[in-house]
N, C-alpha and C positions, 0 to 999 in steps of 0.2 A: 525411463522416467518421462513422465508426460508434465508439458508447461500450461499456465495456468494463468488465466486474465480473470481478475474478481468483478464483476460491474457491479457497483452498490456494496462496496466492501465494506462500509462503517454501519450499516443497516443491520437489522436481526437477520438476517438471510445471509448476508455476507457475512455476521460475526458466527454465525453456526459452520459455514463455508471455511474457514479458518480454523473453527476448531479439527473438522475433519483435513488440514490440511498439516494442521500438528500431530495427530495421531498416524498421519498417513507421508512423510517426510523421506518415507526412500522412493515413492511413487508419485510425489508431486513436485512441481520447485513452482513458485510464485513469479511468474514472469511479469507483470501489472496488474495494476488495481486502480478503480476509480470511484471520488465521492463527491456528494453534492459542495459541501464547503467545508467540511470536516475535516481540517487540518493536521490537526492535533491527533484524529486515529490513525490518521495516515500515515505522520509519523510513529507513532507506536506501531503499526505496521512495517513500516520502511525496516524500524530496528532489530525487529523478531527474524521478517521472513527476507529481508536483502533483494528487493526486487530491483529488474533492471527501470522502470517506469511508474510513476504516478502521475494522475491527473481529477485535478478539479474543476468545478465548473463556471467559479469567479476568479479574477487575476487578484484579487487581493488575499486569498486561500493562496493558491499557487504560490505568490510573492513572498507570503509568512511561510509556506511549506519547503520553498528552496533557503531560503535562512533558515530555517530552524537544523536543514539536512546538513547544510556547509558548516554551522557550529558545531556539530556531531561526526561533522566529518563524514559522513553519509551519502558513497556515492549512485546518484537515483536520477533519472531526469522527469522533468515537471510539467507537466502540459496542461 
């Protein structure tokens, strides 16, 4: 199984990136992913693909992204 670091995962590139990464799930695991301030796909990401890492590129993304994980119980670190 090969690991996988998304750069620009909430993008049209990144969200194609993930759909081959659903299709292709005995061959990939999602190790990290990163978005410009987009929270909110990260967590729907976090939920789907259980990655060990996230990161954003504002502390107030990052800030709403680590609460939104711990309310979900969502274990991921935030950078």
């Amino acid at each position: 199984m090969r690991t996988v670091t998304l750069l620009g995962a909430t993008g049209s590139i990144g969200r194609s990136a993930q759909d081959v990464l659903r299709r292709h799930q005995d061959k990939f695991h999602l190790h990290g992913a990163c978005a410009g301030s987009n929270h909110e796909a990260l967590l729907d990401l976090a939920r789907e693909f259980r990655p060990e890492r996230l990161a954003v590129c504002d502390k107030e993304s990052a800030r709403l992204l680590r609460e939104a994980l711990s309310r979900e119980k969502l274990s991921c670190e935030v950078l």
